[in-house]
N, C-alpha and C positions, 0 to 999 in steps of 0.2 A: 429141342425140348429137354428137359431136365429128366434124372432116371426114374424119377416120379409119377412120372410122365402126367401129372398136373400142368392145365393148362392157364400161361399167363391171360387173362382177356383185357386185362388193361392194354397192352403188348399190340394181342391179336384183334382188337375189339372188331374193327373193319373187316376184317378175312374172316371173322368167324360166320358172319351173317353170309357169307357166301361157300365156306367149305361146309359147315356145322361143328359141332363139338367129339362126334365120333369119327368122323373122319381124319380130324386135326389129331385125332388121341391116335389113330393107325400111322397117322403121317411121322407122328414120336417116336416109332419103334423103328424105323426105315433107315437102315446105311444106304448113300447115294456114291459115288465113283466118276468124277467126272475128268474127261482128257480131254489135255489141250489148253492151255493158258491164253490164248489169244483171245482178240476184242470177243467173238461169240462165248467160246468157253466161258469167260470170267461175266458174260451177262448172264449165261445159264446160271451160274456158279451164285451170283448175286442174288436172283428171282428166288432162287432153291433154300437160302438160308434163309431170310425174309420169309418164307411161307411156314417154316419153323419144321425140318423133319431131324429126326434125333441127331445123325451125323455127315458129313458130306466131307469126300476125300479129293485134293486136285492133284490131278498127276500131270507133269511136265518134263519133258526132259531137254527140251530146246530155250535157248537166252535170248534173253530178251533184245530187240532190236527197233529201229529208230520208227521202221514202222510199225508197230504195235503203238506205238504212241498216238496214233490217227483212232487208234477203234477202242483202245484198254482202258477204261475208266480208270482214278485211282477212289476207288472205294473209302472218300478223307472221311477223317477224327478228326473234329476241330475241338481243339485246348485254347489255352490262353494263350498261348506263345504261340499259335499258327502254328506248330509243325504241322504239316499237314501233307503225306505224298503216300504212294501205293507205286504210280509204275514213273517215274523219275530219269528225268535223261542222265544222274547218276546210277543209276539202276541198269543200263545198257551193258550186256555182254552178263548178266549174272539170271540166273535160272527164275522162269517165270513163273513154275508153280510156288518156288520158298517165297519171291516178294510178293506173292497175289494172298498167300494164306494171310500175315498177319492182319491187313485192313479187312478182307474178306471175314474172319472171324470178331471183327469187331461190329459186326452188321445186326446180329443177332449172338446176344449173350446165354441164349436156351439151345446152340446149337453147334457141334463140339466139328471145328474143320482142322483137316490135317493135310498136310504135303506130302508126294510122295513125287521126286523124281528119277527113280529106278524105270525099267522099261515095264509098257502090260505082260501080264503073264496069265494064266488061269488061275494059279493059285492067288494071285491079287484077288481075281474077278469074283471067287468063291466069297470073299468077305460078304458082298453088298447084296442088298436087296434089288439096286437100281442099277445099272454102269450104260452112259452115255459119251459116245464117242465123239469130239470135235477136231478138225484139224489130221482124217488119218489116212491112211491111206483104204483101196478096197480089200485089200488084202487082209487087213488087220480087221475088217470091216465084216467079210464073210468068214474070218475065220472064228473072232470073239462074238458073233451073232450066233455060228450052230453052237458054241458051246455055251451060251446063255442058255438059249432057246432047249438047251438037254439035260441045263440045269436049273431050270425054272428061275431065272431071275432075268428081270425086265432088261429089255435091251431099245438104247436107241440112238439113233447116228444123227446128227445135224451137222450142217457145214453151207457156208456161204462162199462164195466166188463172188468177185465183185459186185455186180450189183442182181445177183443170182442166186439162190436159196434152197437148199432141200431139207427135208426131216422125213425120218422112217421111224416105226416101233413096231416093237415087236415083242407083247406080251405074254409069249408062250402060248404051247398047247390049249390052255386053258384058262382064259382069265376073268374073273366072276364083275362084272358091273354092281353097282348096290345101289347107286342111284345112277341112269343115264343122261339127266339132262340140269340137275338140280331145281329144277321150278318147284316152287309149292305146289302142292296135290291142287286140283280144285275141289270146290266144296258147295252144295247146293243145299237151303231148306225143303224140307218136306212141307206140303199143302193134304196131301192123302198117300194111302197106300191102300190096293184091291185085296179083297181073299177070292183070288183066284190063282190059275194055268195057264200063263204065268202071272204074277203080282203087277201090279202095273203100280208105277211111284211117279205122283201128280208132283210139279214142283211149285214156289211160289217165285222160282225167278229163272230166268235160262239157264240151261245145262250147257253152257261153254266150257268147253273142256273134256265135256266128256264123248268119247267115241265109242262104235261097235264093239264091242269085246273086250276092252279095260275092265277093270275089277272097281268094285267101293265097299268099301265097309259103313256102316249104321251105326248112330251113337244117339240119346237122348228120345227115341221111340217111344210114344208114351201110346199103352194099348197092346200093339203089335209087339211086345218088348224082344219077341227071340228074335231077331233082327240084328237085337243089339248084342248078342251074343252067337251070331251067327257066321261070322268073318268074312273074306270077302267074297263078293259073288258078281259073278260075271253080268252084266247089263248089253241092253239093246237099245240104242235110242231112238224111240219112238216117233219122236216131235221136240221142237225148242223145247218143252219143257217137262219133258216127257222121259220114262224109259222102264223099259220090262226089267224083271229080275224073275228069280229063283219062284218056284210053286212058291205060295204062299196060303192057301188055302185050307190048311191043317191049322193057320197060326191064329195067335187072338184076334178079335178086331182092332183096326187102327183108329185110335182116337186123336190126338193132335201131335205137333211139333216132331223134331228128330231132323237129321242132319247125313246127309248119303256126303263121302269124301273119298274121292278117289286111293287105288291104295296103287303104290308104285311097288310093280316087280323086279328085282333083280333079273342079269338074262348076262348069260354065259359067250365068251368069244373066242372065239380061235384063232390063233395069228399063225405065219407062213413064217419060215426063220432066210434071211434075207439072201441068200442066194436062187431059194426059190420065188420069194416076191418079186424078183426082180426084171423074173419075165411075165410078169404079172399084169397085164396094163389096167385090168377093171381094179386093181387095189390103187390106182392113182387118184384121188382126191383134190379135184380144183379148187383155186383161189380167186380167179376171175375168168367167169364163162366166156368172155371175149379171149383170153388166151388157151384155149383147151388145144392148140397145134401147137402153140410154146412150151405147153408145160410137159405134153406127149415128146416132143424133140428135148426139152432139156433133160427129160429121165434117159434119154440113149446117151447124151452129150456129157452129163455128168462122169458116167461108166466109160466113155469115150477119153476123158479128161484126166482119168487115174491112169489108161492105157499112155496117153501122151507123157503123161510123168514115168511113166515104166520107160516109157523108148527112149525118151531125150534127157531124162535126169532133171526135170525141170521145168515150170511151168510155162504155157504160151508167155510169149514178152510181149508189153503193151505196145497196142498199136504195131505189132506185125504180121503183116498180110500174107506171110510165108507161114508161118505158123497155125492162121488161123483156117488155110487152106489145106492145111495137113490134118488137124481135126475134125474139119468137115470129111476129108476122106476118113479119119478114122470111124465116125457117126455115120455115114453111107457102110463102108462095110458092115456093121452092127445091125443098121437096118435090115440087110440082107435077111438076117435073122427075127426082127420085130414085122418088119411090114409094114411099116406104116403108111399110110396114103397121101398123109400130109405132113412130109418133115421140112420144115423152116432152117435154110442154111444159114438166113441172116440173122436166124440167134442163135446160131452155130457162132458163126462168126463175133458176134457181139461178145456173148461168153469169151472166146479165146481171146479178143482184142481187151477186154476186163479183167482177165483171173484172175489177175496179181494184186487187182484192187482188194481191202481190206476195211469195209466202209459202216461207220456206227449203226445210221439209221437200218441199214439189210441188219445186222448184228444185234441188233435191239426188237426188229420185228420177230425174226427168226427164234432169238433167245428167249423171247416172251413166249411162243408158242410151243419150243423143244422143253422149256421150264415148268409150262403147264403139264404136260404129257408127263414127268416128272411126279408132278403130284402126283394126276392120274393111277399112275404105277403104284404107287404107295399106300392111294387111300381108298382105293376102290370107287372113289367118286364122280362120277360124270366119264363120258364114250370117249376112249383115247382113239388117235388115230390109227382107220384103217386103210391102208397102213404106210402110205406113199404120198408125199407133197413137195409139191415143187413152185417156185415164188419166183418171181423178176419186176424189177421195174425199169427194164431197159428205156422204158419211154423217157427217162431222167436225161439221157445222154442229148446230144445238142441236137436238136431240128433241123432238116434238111438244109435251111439256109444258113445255119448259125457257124457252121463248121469250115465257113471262108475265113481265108487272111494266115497272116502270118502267126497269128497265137497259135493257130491248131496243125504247127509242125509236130513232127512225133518226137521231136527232141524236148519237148514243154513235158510231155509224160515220164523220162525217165527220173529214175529217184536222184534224189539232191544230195538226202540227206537230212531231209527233215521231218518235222513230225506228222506232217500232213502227207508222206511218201506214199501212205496205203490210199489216198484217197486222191491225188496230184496224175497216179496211171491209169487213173480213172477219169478224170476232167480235164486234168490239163494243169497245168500251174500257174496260166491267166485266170481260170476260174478261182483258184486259190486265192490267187490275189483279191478278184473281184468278192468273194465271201467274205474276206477278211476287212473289207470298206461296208458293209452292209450296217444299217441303222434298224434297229428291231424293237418292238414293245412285247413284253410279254406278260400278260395280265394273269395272274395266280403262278403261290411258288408252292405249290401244295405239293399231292403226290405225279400230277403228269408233268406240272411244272419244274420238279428236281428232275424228272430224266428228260426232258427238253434242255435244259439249262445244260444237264450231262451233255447229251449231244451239241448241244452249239459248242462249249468249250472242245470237244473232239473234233469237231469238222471246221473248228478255225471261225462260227462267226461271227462276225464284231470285234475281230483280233485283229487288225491289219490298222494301218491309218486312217483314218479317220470313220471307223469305224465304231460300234458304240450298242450297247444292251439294256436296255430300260427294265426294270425287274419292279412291279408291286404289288403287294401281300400286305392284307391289314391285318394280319392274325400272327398269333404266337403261337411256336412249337409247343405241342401237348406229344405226355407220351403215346399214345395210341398212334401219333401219326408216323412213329419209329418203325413201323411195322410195315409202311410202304413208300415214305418219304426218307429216300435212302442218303439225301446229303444230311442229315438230321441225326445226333447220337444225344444222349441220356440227357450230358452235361448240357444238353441245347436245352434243354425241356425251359419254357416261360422267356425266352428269346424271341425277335421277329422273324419269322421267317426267310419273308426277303434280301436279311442280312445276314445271315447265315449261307443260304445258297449262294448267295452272292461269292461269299468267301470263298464257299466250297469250289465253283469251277474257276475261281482263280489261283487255286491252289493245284487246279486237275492240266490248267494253262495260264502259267503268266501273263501271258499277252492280253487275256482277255479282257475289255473293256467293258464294263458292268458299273450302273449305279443302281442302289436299292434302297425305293420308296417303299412307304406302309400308308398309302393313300386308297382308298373306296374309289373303286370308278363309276362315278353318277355326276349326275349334271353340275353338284356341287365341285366338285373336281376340273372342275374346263378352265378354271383358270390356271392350272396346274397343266395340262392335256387338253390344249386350247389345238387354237389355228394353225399356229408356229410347231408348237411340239408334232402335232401329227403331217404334218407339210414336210417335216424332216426327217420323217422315217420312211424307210424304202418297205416295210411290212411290220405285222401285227398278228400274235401268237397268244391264242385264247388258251387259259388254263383253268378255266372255272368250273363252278360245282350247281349253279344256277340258270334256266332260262332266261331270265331277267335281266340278268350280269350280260350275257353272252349277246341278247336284243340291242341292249343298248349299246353295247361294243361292236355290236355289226354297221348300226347305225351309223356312231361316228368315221367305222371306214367306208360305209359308202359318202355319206358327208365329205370325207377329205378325198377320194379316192384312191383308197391303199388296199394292198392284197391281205386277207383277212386268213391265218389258219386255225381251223378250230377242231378239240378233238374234245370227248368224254368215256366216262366208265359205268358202268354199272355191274357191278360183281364180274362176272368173265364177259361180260357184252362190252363190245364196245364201237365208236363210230366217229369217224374223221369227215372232214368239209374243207374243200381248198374252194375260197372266194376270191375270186380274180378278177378287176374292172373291167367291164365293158363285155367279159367274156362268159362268165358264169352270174346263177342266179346267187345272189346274199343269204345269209340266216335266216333272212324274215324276220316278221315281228310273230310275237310268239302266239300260240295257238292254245287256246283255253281250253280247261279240260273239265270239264261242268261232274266228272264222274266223281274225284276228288272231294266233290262239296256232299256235305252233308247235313240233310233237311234237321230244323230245326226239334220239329215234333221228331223226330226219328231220338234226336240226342235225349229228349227231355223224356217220354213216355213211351218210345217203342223201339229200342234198341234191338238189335239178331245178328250183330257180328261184334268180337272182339274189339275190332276198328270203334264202333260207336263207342261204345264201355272206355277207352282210354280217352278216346278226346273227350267224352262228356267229362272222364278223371283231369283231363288238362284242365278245360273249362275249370273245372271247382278248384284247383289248385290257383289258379293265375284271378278267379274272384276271391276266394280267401285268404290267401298270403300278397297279393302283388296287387291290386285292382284298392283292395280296402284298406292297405298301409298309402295306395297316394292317395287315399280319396281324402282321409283324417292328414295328413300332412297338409293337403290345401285346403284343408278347413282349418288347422290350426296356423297357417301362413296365410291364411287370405279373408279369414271371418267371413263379413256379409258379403262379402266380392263371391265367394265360394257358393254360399247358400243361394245369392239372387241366382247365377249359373246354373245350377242344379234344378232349382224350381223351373225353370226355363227349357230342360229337359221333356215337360211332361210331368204329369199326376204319377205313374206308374213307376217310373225309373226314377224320379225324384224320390218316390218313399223308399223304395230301394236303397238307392245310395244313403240317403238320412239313416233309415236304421241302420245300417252298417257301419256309419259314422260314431250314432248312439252306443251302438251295440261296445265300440273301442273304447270311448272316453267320458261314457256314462256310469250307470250303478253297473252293469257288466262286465266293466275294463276287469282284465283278469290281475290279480294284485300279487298272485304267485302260481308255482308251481299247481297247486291243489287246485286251483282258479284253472287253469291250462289243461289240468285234467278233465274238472267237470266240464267246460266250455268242449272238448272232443267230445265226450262220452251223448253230451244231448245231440251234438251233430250229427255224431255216429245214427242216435236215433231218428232224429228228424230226417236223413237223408234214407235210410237201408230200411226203415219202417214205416214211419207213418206217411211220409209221401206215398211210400205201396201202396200202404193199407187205403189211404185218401182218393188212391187211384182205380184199386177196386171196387171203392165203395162207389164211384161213379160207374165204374165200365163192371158189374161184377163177373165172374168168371166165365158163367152163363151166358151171359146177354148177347143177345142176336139183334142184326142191322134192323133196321126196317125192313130189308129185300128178304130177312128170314134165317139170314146167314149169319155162322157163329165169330161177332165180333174178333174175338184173338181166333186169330186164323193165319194163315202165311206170315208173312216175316213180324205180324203183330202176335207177340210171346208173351203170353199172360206171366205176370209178376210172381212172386213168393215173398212177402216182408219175412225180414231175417229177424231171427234172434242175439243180441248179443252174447258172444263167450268171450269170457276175461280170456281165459287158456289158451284163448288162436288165439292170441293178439301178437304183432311184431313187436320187436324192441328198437329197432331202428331205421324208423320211419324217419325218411329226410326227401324231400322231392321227388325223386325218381321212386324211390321206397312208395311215397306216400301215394303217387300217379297209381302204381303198381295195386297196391292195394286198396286204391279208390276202386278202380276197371274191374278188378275181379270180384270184390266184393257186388258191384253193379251185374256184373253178368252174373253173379251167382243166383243173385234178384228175378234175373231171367232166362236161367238155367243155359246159358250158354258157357261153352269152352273156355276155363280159364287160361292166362297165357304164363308164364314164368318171364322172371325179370328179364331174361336175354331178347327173349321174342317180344314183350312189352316196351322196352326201348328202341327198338327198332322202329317199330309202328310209331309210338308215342314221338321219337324224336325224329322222326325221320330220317333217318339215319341211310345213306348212301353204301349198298354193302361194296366192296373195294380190296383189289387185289392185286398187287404188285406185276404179277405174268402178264395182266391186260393193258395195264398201265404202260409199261415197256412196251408194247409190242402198238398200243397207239402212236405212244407219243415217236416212234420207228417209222410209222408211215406217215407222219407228221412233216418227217424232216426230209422223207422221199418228195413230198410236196417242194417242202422247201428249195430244193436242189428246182425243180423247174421252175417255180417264180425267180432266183437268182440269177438264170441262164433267161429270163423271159420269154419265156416259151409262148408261143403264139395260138396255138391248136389246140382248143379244148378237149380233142380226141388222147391230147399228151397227158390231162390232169383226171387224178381217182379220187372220186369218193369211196370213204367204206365202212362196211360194218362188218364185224365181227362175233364170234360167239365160242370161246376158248371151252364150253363147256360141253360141246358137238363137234369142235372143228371146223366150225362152218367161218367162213372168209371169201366175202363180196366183196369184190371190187370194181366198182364202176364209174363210167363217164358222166363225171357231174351236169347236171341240167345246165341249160341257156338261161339269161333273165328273161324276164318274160317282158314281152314288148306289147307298147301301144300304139295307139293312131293318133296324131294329131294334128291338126289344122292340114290336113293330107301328107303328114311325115310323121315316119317311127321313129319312138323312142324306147328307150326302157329305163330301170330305175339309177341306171348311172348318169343317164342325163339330165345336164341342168346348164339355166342359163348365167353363166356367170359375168359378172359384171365387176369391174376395176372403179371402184366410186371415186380412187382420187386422180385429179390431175397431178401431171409433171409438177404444177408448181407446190403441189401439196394441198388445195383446198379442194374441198368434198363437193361432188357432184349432188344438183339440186334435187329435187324427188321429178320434177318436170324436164330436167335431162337423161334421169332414168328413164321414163316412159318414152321419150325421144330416142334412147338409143337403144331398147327393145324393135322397137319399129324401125329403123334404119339396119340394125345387126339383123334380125329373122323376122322382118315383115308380121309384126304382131301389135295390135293395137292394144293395148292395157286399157278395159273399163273396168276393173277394180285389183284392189290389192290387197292383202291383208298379212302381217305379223301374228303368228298364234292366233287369239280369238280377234285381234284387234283389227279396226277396219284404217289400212293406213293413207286409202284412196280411193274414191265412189265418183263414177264418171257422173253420175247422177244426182250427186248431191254437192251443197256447196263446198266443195274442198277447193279451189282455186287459188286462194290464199294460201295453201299448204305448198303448190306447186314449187313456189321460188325458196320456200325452204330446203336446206340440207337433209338427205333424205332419213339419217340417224337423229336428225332433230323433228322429224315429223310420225319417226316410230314412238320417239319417245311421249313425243304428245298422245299420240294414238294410243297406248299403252298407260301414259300418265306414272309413270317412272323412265329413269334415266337408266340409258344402253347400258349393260356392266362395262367396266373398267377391260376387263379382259377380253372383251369381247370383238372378234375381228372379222368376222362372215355374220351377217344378217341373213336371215334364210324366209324367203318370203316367197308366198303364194298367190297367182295373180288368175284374174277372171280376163277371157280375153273377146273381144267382135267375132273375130274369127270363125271360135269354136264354142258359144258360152253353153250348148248344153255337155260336154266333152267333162267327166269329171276326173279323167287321168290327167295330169298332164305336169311335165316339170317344172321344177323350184326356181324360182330365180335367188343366187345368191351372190348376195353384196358384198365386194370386200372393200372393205373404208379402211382398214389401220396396216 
């Protein structure tokens, strides 16, 4: 950030809804220190500046070498003339921290990075707020920890071994939380409050959220008012909707409305400085409760692995079982000391037969969440870890049977020479090859989209012969997205996306084979992402921002049958899905969410949340500027064509529409500026007054139901008609402006919480909060996925689902469900299977629609009595279709349908009624392929 320490929100616009604005303003004053230029460093290094803290220093003293080229992004600038490189195989043999700083400070221009390749010392250490060690040894480990930890500045270690991961912190003595989870408070209306020992607070909707003993504060109490001047007080909850407070029985009576909102306390932590953590086993912190004897064995085996480097000078070498049985003894003696009951040698052994690997996707998970904890340190925001994590996803490595033949000599493992050497002593160098032939889609180039795109160009896939990366993005780079779509700089800004990353990781690997479309993926697109296109890729890599997007993209990989990886964000949340045929359950179609909607009368006459007040403010925005400029364009483009329409409408929306026609291009049309004025000024009134006042005069203040009860009661909020003042008035009111001060003006109506412009676009646009550290650290077990679909992994027990929550620490990972099977005609299926059918003969002419049902029946003993295309009925054993029989079975959809098959069109996917089973309403597609 600048020494201003103003913050950019064009820049930040997505992080800010997820850090806040004072956190971001702590994160400005923050030196960071980070060691270690290799692939994790320079990901920390990347997450860190991207999040915007005043400066970050990288220290290196070791050059760069051919494997770092497998893990080191180059952090590209794209210009006109492509130069474009960061770690470059002319960059080999010259210091990794001076080539890492210039791209690294090209990432963020609020954020001042510097080099330093002299050795650590303490007096370095004294600079920084933060210092994060990558790549050290434990020496360096416990010795720069106790003097963090005596100097009060944040300390934290992360470091990856092949495909193995830890992270430690350690924020001193004393380190204060100020928010520990980031959620918004909840907030509940008031229905009543008691004057009694204790008060008792009626609500008018459930108290979710709120538990025993949390605090709330009172605001708009009307009656009880010291309440609202009370601050916060501890509750008891009673019932759903219920909960005690404080005596209250001194206080005035309570009359209506007021709003109880939780209040979040700050809570103080104490960290262990890492020589004592270390025999610490209750500070370990799991990743997946299926591994809790892996991650207890990898915390000895790590410290066992500094030991191995002490005695031998050198890391275990891949693939040998001398070495790895030397570890294992050094981890048995260490046990001696821990005890553990259940130590696992075979990821003893995994680890030492790995170390040497050096691999993006561990390097991206890891450095997303050592990045977070980063913040953490800085901004006092969300529960850093306490204080021990340890990660693997050995299950990556080959399956029991895959590890025959002659590729998985230990000679395939050693280094070549090439840039894939960190990842080659990990798989082998037929895996290599085999990644480098892989055909992939990857649908959005947004912000997971650029560090998936990073990663394939890192781990070689689609780099090899006849290999190939399908990239599309209908959108254009805007600045906001600079702030976590990291292949993206300034000069990109109103560029396609697609084309841009594109560039970008063929600039990070020549090799890589990339085309970049800016096509919608929807049904309109199949002739683009037909039959053919998806028949010819080996997977498909989801990078969207929508359910809908992501439905119908699951869709068409179960359609084609292709392995489906899909991952999202939501501020520090985030959650992965590996879709594999025949093995796992799909996406599903997606799942409505009735909470979202919102009742009509609620919007028009009884609004009680912010939430109402801006959408009712879109509504009026999108009827006055947008709804009424097309409604006069097709009255002035279409005359009576327009009017017949309209009247055809309905009596009610017909006059509607007419007036607001009238209102444009009758005696009203505004002739100027003055005209523009008056034309707001009555708006103003007729919306913020006399609608009030129209509305009280029906429902007045007073008025009670028939049941006896006071009308405005619970979330119905009796109104106030405003007054106009010239003197509030904004000067620049433009859409978001106008949204802005439609909503608050409406909730002012009804004495609810205004919101300020940052928190009103959020809401109003829905806006996705979004943060670089989660981003990485998805799109990282993304590509851990990846590795087992390319090895074809057979074992569902091999592949993870996960969710994450960078704002707790918390990381699930678990064994993705089965599909879910059915019965039919006395065999299971589930929603991979289908009956597919070859419509053409050898000689090329199209089987009849009465060969099809002949060769259902002869293939799987199934009698077809009906058939149907979408709604269309293409076959009724009961009705005259006979004559249909001896036609082509694409000439009898098209009848059926009464339009012709599209042109692109090469699987007919048609649904059939059968003898068999006809009450059965599961049961699979038959799909016809004719072209």
């Amino acid at each position: 950030m600048s020494e201003s320490n103003d913050i950019d929100e064009g820049f930040y616009s997505r992080q800010l809804y997820v850090l806040g604005h004072e956190a971001m303003r702590r994160m400005g004053t923050a030196a960071v220190l980070i060691a270690g230029m290799r692939g994790l460093g320079v990901e920390i290094a990347k997450n860190v500046i991207l999040s915007g803290v005043k400066s970050v220093t990288v220290q290196d003293e070791g050059l760069a070498q051919w494997m770092d080229l497998s893990s080191q992004q180059r952090c590209v600038t794209i210009t006109t003339d492509l130069k474009l490189f960061f770690l470059q195989v002319s960059h080999l043999g010259q210091n990794r921290a001076l080539i890492s700083q210039p791209q690294l400070s090209a990432l963020n221009p609020h954020v001042c990075v510097s080099a330093h390749t002299g050795k650590l010392n303490e007096k370095l250490l004294l600079q920084f707020q933060v210092v994060v060690l990558t790549d050290s040894s434990l020496e360096d480990q416990q010795r720069f920890g106790a003097f963090c930890h005596s100097n009060g500045i944040k300390f934290i270690v992360a470091d990856t071994k092949g495909l193995c991961g830890q992270l430690f912190c350690d924020f001193g003595k004393e380190f204060e939380v100020l928010d520990p989870d980031g959620e918004t408070p909840p907030s509940v209306m008031i229905d009543n409050i008691t004057k009694t020992d204790p008060g008792v607070v009626k609500c008018s909707e459930p108290v979710n959220g709120f538990v025993d003993g949390c605090s709330v504060s009172f605001s708009e109490v009307c009656g009880m008012k010291e309440l609202n001047e009370y601050g916060p007080v501890e509750i008891k909850v009673l019932g759903p909707d219920s909960f005690s407070i404080c005596d209250t029985s001194g206080f005035s009576a309570y009359e209506k409305c007021g709003v109880a909102t939780e209040v979040k306390n700050s809570k103080t932590l104490t960290f262990k400085p890492l020589n004592e953590a270390l025999t610490d086993l209750e500070l370990l912190v799991y990743t997946d409760h299926g591994k809790i004897s892996n991650h207890q064995t990898l915390h000895l085996a790590f410290q066992a692995l500094h030991g191995f480097v002490k005695q031998e000078g050198r890391l275990p070498e891949a693939r040998s079982q001398s070495d790895a049985e030397l570890l294992v003894a050094l981890v048995k003696e260490l046990n001696k000391v821990y005890k553990l009951e259940q130590l696992d040698e075979e990821v003893v052994r995994s680890l030492s037969l790995t170390a040497r690997g050096d691999l993006a996707p561990i390097n991206a998970f890891i450095g997303g969440l050592a990045a977070q904890e980063v913040l953490k340190a800085c901004s006092g925001k969300f529960s850093p870890l306490q204080q021990c994590l340890y990660f693997d996803a050995l299950e990556c490595l080959p399956e029991d049977n895959q590890e025959d033949g002659e590729q998985w000599r230990e000679s395939t493992y050693l280094p070549s020479g090439s840039r894939y050497d960190g990842q080659a002593v990990v798989f082998g160098s037929a895996f290599q090859e085999k990644l480098g032939k892989q055909r992939y889609f990857l649908v959005g180039a947004g912000a997971i989209g650029c560090e998936l795109l990073k990663n394939f160009a890192l781990i070689g896939l689609g780099a090899g012969q006849g290999g190939h990366i399908t990239v599309t993005d209908m959108d254009s780079i805007e600045r906001s997205n600079l702030n976590r779509q990291f292949l993206f700089r300034s000069q990109d800004i109103g560029r396609q996306k697609s084309e841009v990353a594109a560039q970008a990781v063929r600039a990070m690997n020549p090799s890589m084979n990339i085309t970049a479309h800016q096509n919608c993926l929807d049904p309109d697109s199949e002739k683009v992402y037909g039959y053919h296109f998806f028949m010819g890729l080996d997977g498909v890599a989801a990078a969207l921002d929508n359910v809908e997007a992501r439905v119908y993209l699951d869709s068409r990989c179960v359609h084609h049958q292709r392995p489906l990886l899909d991952g999202g964000t939501l501020g520090t949340k985030g959650s992965t899905l590996v879709v594999v045929p025949h093995l796992t359950q799909s996406y599903g179609p997606a799942k409505t969410n009735s909470r979202d909607a919102i009742p009509l009368c609620t919007l028009k006459n009884f609004p009680h949340r912010i939430e109402h007040t801006l959408q009712w403010a879109k509504d009026q925005f999108e009827g006055l500027f947008k709804q009424a400029a097309e409604n006069v364009n097709q009255y002035l483009g279409e005359g009576a064509g327009f009017l017949e329409r309209t009247l055809g409408r309905g009596e009610a929306e017909a006059l509607e529409v007419l007036e607001c026609v009238w209102g444009a291009v009758g005696m009203q049309r505004p002739r100027g500026w003055d005209d523009c004025v008056g034309w707001a000024r009555r708006q103003w009134e007729t919306v913020y007054n006399n609608d009030i006042a129209q509305l009280l005069h029906c429902f007045p203040p007073k008025q009670l139901t028939s049941s006896g009860l006071p009308f405005w009661s619970g979330t119905k909020r009796c109104p106030n008609p405003l007054n106009f003042d010239p003197d509030n008035d904004d000067d620049n009111n433009f859409h978001m402006d106008y949204i802005v001060a439609a909503s608050n003006l409406r909730a002012e109506n009804y004495d609810i919480p205004t919101a300020d412009r940052h928190k009103s676009k959020l809401i109003a646009g829905r806006i996705i909060p979004a943060i670089a550290t989660t981003t990485t650290a998805v799109a990282g077990l993304m590509c851990l996925e990846l590795y087992k679909l390319v090895q074809g992994h057979k074992r569902i027990s091999s592949y993870r689902s996960a969710f994450i929550n960078l704002a707790v620490q918390y990381c699930v990972l678990s064994e993705p469900l089965g599909p879910r099977r059915f019965t039919f005609a006395g065999k299971e299926y589930s929603l991979w299977d289908d009956f597919l059918v070859q419509g053409r003969r050898e000689s090329g002419q199209e089987m009849t629609l009465g060969e099809l049902l002949e060769h259902i029946k002869q293939e799987h003993h199934l009698q077809v009595t009906g058939l149907y295309y979408g709604n269309a009925v293409v076959y009724d054993g009961g009705s005259n279709h006979k004559e249909r029989l001896a036609k082509s079975v694409s000439e009898v959809v098209s009848l059926a349908t009464k339009t012709e098959v599209p042109e692109h069109l090469c699987v007919l996917e048609m649904f059939a009624s059968f003898a068999e089973d006809e009450d059965c309403e599961t049961f699979p597609p038959i799909r016809y392929l004719f072209k």
